[in-house]
C-alpha positions as CSV (number, residue, x, y, z in Angstrom):
1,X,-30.6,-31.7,-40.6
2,X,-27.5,-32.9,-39.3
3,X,-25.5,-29.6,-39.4
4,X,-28.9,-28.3,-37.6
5,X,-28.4,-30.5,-34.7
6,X,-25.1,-30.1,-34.1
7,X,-25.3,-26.1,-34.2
8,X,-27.9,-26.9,-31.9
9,X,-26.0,-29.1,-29.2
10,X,-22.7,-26.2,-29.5
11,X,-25.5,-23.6,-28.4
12,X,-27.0,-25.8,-25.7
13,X,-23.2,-26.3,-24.9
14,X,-22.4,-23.3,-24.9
15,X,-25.4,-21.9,-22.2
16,X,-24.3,-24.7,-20.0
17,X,-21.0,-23.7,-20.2
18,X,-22.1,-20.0,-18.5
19,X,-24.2,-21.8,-16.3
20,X,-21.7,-23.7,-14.5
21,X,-19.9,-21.8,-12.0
22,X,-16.3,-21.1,-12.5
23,X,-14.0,-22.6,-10.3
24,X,-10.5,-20.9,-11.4
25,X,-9.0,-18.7,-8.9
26,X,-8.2,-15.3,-8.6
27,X,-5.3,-14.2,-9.2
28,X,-3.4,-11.7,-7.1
29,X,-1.0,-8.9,-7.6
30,X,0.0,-7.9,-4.6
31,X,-1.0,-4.1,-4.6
32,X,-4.3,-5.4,-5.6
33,X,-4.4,-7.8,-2.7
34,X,-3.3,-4.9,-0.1
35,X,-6.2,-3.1,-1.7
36,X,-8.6,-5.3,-0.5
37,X,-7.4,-6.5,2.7
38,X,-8.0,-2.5,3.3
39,X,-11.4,-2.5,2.0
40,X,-12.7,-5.8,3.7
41,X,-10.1,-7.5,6.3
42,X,-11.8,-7.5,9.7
43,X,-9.1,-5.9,11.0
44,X,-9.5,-3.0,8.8
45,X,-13.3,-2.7,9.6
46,X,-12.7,-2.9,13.2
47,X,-10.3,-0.2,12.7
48,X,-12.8,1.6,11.0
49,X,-14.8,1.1,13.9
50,X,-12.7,2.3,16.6
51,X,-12.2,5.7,14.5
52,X,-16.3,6.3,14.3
53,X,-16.5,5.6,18.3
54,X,-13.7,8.4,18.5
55,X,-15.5,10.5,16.4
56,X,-18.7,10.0,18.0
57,X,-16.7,11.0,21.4
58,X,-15.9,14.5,19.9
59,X,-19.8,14.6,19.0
60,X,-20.8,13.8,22.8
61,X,-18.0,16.5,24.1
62,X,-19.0,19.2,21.5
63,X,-22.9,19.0,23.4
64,X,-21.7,20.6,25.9
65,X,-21.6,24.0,24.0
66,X,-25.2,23.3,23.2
67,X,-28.4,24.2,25.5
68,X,-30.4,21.3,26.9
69,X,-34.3,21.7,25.7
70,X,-36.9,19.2,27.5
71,X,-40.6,18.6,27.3
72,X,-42.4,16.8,29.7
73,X,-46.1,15.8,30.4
74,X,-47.9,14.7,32.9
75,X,-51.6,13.9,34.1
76,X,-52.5,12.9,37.6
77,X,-55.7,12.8,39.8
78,X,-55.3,13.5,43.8
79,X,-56.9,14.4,47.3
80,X,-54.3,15.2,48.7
81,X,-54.3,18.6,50.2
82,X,-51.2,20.1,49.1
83,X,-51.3,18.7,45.8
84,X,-54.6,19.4,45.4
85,X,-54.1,23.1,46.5
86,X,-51.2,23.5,43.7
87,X,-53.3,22.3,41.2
88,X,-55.6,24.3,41.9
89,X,-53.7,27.2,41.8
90,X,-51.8,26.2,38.7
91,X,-55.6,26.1,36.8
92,X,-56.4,29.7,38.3
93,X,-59.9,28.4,39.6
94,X,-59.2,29.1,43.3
95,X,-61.7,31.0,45.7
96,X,-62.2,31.8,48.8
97,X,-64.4,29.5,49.7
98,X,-61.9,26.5,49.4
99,X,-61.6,24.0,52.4
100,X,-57.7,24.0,52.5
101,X,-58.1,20.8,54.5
102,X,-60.2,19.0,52.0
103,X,-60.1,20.4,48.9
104,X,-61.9,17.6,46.8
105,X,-60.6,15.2,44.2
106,X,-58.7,17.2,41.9
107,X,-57.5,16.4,38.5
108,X,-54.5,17.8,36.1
109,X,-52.8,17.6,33.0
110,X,-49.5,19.2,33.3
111,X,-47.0,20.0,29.9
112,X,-43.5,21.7,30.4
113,X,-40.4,22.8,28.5
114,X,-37.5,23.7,30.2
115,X,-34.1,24.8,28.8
116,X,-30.5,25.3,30.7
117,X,-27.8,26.7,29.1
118,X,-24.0,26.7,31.0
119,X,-22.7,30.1,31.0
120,X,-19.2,29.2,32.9
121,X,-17.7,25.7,34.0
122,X,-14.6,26.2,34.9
123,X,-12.5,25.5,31.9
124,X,-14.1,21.7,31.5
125,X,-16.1,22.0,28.8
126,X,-13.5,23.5,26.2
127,X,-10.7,20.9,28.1
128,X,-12.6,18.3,27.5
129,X,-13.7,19.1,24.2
130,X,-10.0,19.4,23.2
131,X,-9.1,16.0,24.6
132,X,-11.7,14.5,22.5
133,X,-10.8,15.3,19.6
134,X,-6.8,15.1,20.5
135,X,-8.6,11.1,21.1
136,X,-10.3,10.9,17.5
137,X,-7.2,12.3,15.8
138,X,-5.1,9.2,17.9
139,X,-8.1,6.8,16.6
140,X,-7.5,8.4,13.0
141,X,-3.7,7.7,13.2
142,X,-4.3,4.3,15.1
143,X,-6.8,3.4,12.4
144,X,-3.7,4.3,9.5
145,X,-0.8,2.2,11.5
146,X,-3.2,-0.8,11.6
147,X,-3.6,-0.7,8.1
148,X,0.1,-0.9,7.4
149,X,0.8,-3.2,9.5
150,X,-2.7,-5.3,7.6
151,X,-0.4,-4.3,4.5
152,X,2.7,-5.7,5.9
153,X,1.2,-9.0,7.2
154,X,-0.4,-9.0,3.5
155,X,2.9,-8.9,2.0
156,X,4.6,-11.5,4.2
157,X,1.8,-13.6,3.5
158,X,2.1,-13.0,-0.6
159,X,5.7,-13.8,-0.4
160,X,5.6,-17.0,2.0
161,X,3.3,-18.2,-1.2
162,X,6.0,-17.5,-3.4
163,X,8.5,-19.2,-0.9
164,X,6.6,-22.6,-0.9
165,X,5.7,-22.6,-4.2
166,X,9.5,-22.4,-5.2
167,X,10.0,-24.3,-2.6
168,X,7.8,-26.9,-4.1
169,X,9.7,-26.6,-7.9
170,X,13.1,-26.9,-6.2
171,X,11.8,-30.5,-4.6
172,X,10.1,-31.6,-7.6
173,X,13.1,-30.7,-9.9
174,X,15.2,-33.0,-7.0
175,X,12.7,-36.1,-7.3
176,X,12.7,-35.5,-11.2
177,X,16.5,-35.9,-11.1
178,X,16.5,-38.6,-8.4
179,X,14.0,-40.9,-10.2
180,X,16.1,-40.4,-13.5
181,X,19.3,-41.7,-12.0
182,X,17.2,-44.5,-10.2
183,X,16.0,-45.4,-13.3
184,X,19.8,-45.7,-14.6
185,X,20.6,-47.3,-11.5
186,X,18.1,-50.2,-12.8
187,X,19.7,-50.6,-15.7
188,X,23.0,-51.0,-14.2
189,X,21.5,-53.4,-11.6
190,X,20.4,-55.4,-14.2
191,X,23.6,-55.7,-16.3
192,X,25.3,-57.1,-12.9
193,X,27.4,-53.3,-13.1
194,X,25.9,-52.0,-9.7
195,X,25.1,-53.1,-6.0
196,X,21.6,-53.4,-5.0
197,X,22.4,-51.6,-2.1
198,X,23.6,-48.7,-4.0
199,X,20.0,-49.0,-6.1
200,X,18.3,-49.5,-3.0
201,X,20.3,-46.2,-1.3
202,X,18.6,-44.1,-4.5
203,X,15.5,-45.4,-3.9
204,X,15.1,-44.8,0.0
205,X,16.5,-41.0,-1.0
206,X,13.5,-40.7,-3.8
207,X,11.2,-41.9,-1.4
208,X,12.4,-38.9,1.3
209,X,12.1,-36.5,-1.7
210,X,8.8,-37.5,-2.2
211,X,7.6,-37.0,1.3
212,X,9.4,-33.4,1.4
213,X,7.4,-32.6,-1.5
214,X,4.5,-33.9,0.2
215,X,5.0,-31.0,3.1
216,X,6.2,-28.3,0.8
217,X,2.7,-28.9,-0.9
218,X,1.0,-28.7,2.7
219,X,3.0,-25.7,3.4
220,X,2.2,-24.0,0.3
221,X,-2.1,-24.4,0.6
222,X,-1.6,-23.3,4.3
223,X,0.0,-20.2,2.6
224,X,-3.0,-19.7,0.5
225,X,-5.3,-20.0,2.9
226,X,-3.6,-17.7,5.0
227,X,-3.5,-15.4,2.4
228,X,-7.3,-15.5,1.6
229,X,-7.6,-14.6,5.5
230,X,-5.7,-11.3,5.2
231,X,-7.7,-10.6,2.8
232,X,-10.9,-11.3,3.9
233,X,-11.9,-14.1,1.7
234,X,-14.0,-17.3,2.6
235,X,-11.7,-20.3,4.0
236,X,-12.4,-22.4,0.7
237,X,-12.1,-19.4,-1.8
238,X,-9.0,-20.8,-4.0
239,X,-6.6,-17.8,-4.5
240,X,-3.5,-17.3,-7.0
241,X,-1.1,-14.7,-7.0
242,X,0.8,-13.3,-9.6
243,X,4.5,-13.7,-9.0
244,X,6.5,-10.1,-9.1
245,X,9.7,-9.3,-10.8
246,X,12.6,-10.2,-8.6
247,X,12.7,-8.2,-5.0
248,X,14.9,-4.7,-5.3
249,X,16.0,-3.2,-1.7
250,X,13.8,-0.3,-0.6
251,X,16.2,3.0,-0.9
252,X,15.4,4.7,1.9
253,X,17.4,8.3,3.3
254,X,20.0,7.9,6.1
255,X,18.5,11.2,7.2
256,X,15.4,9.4,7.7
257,X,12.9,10.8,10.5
258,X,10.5,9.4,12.1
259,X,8.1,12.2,11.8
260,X,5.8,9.8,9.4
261,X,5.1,6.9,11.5
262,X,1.6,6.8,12.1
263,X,2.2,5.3,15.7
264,X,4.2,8.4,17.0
265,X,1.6,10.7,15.6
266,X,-1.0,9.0,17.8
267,X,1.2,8.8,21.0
268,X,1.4,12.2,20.4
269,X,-2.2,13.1,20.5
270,X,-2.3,11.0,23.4
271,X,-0.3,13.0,25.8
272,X,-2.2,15.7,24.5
273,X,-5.3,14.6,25.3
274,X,-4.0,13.5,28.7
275,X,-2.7,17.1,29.2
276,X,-5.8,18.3,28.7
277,X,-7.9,15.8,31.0
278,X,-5.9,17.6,33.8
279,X,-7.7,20.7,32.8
280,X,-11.0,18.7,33.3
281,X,-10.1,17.8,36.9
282,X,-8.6,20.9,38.3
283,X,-12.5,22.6,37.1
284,X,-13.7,20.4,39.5
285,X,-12.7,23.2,41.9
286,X,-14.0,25.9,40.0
287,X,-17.6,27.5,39.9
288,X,-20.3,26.9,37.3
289,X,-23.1,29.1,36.6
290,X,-25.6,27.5,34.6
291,X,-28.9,29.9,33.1
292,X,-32.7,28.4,32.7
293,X,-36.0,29.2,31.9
294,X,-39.1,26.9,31.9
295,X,-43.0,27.5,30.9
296,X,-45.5,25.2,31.9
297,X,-49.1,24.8,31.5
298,X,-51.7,23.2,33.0
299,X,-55.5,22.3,32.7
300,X,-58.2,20.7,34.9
301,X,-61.8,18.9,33.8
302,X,-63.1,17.9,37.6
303,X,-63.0,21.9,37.9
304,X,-62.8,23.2,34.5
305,X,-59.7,25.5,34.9
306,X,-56.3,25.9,33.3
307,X,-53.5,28.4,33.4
308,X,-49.9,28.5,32.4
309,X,-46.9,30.1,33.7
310,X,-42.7,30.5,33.4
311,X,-39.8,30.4,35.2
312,X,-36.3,32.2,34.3
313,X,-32.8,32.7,36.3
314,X,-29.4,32.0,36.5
315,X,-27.6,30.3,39.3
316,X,-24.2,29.2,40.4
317,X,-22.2,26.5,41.8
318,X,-19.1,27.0,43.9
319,X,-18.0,23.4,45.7
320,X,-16.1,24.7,48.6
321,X,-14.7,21.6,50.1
322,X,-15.6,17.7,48.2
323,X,-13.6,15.8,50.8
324,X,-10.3,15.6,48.5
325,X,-11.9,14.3,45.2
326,X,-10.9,16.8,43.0
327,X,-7.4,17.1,44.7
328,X,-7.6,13.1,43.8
329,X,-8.7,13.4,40.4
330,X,-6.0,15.6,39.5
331,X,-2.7,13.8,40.9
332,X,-4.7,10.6,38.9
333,X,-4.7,13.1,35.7
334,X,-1.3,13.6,36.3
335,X,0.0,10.9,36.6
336,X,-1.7,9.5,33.2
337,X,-0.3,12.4,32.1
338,X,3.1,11.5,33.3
339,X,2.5,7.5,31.9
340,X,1.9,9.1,28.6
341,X,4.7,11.3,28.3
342,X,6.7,8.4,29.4
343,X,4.8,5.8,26.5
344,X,6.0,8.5,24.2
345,X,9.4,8.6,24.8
346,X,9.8,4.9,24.7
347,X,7.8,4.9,21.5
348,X,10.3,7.3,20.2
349,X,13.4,4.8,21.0
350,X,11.9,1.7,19.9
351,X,10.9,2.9,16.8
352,X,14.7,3.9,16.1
353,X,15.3,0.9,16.9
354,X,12.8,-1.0,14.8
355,X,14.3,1.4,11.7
356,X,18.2,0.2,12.6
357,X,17.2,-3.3,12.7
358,X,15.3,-3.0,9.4
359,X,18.1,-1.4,7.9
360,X,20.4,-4.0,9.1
361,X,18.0,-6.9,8.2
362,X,17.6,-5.5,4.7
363,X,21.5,-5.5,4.1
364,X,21.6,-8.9,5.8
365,X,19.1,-10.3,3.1
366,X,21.0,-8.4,0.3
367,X,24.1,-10.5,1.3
368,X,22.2,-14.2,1.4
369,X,20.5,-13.9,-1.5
370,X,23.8,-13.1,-3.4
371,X,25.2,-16.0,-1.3
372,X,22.2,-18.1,-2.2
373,X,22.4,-17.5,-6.2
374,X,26.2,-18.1,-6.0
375,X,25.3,-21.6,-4.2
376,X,22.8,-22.2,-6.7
377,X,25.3,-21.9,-9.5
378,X,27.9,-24.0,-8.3
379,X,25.2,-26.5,-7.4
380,X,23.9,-27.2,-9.9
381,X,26.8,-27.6,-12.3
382,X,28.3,-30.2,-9.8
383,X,24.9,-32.3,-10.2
384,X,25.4,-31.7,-14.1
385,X,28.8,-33.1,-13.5
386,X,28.1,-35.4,-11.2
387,X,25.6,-36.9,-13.3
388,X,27.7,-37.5,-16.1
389,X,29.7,-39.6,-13.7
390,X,27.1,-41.8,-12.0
391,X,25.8,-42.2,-15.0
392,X,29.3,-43.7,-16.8
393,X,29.9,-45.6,-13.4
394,X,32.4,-43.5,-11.6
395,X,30.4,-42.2,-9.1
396,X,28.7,-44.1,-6.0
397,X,25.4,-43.6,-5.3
398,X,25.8,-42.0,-1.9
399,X,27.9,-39.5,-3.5
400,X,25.4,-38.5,-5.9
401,X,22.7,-38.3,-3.1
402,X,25.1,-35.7,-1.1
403,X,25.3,-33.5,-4.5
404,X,21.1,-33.8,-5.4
405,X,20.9,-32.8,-1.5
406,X,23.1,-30.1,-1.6
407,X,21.4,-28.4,-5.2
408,X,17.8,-28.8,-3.3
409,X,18.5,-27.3,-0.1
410,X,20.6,-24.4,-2.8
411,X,17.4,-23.8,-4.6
412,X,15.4,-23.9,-1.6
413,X,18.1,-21.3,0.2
414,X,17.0,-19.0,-2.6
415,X,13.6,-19.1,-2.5
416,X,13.7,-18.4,1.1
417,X,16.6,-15.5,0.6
418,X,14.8,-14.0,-2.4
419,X,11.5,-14.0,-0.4
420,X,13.3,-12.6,2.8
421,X,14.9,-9.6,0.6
422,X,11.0,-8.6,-0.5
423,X,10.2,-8.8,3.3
424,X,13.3,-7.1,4.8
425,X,12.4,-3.8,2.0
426,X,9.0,-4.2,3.2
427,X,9.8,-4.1,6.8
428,X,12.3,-1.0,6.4
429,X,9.8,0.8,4.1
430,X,7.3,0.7,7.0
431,X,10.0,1.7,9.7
432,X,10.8,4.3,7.6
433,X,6.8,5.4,7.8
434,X,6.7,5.1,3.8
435,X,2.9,3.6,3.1
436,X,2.7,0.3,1.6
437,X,-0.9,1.0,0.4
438,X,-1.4,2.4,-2.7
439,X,-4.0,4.5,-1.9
440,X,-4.3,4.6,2.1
């Protein structure tokens, strides 16, 4: 009975167990966390969003190539002459014997279809279909630069975890050390072989440790929240990443152009478009000849008659003189053309510019994070050595604060170098126009 019971508590256990909700947190590589800021950030939705309304643009300007159909229906009764005298007419239940000057109450139901078709507008339909989709080919490239720069913000944001959380192990490694050579400090208080002052100086220096590491700690669950953001996660949603092999410069070609940066691409369709929006206003001075036909039918009860009938022609539209609008509209055209053309070519310079500086920022980082593993190095064997000496009495305790100073803010140069490399290669990669998504 008793090995009954307790296979029976393990199960009940056990289903409680899977009934609890898990509280560990997801962990995060960071091509998987770029993955998903693309596939649920709001910034990538409302990207998504500006590229359907582009799209839906090019739908709206492609109508025009389309004929307009309408049906209409109506049902009146009147005594008025005239519209009396049409209905009847309409019906076919006129006779000679009508009063034309009081034709009765009349009554009719009237149901119509008309449809236009534009044989000729000047040039402004096919313009303006062409600058709408020049627009929805700028959304589409728009919609592919904001996603790499979601991907880049994403990977600052991975690494500035990284950077705290090092951050934190350097400070905690410092107070481990500090509160060591405290606790020999005691000792030697105790025997009458140090100065309470020199304890005392350890003690305030622990105590700033402490409250560094209290900061870094802040710092790093700001990171992590700021993280879950990117991504699109709850505020409370705990999040862990999974830390990468060390960072490696991004090799990019001198020869590098700037033919893949999503940005130019767009600019470029821009000026098209706005090349072709001058097309739309100069047709403003142009004819249009527009066909039609309509067939309508109508029917009467007050005097039983109904009859039907249709309607077909072409006609045409030549504005002669419109006061100057179209002359406006066109020196407006072009001179959005001309802003464009001018937005392009100081696209074009600042992104050589942003490519030199990443370039230059990437060799910078190289160069500190050497720097900062050198530091490191000869850091921390003068705290080994160091040590050693407070520990046998030949070192004060100010000078052993200096050296635990120095081999913190060493370590925390690193993490900060190391995480600045992964972000410089990031940065160049993207001036370069090389996609940080996986699969964008």
């Amino acid at each position: 009975m008793r090995v009954k019971s307790l296979t029976l508590l393990a199960a009940i256990a056990a289903l409680a167990n899977c009934l609890v909700p898990s509280s560990i947190a997801a962990s995060w590589t960071l091509d998987a966390a770029i993955a998903k800021a693309v596939e649920s950030s709001p910034d990538a939705m409302i990207a998504r969003q500006r590229l359907e309304a582009a799209k839906a643009v090019v739908e709206q300007a492609n109508s025009a190539n389309a004929p307009r159909v309408n049906l209409g229906a109506t049902y009146m009764q009147t005594n008025n002459p005239m519209m009396a005298f049409g209905s009847i007419l309409s019906q076919g239940v006129f006779t000679f014997g009508l009063d034309f000057n009081n034709p009765g109450q009349v009554d009719n139901l009237n149901v119509s279809g008309t449809v236009g078709y534009n044989l000729y507008s000047g040039g402004r339909k096919s313009a303006g279909i062409a600058a709408a989709r020049r627009g929805a080919e700028s959304a589409e490239f728009d919609r592919a630069a904001a996603l790499e720069d979601l991907a880049t913000g994403v990977t600052r944001s991975f690494y500035s975890i990284i950077q705290a959380h090092e951050g934190v192990g350097a400070l905690e490694a410092a107070e481990k050390a500090m509160a060591e050579s405290l606790r020999v400090a005691k000792l030697r208080y105790n025997e009458g072989q140090m100065l309470k002052s020199e304890m005392l100086n350890l003690e305030v220096r622990l105590g700033e440790t402490r409250d560094q590491l209290l900061g870094m700690r802040h710092n790093e669950a700001l990171a992590h929240r700021q993280f879950a953001f990117l991504l699109g996660l709850d505020a409370g949603e705990d999040v862990e990443i999974v830390p990468p092999p060390d960072p490696v410069p991004a090799e990019v070609s001198p020869g590098i152009t700037l033919e893949n940066r999503a940005e130019l691409q767009s600019m470029r369709r821009r000026v098209s478009a706005a090349e072709q929006m001058v097309g739309v206003a100069r047709s403003g001075n142009k004819p249009s000849v527009n066909a039609f036909a309509s067939y309508q039918y109508d029917q009467g009860w007050r005097l039983d008659g109904h009859g039907d009938s249709w309607t077909a022609g072409v006609k045409a539209d030549w504005p002669i003189f419109d006061g100057r609008e179209t002359s406006g509209r066109v020196h407006q055209a072009e001179a959005e053309l001309a802003q464009a053309r001018e937005g392009l070519r100081k696209l074009e310079l600042a992104l050589g510019l942003q490519l030199e500086q990443a370039r230059l920022a990437q060799d910078l980082a190289v160069s500190q994070l050497d720097t900062a593993k050198t530091l490191v190095s000869q850091a921390t064997e003068s705290a080994e050595i160091s040590r050693a000496r407070f520990d046998s009495g030949a070192l004060l305790s100010t000078e052993l604060i200096g050296v635990e100073t120095r081999l913190a803010e060493a370590r925390m140069r690193l993490a900060v170098a190391r995480a600045q490399l992964a972000v410089a290669a990031s940065d160049l990669k993207r001036a370069a126009g090389v996609s940080l998504i996986s699969n964008p």
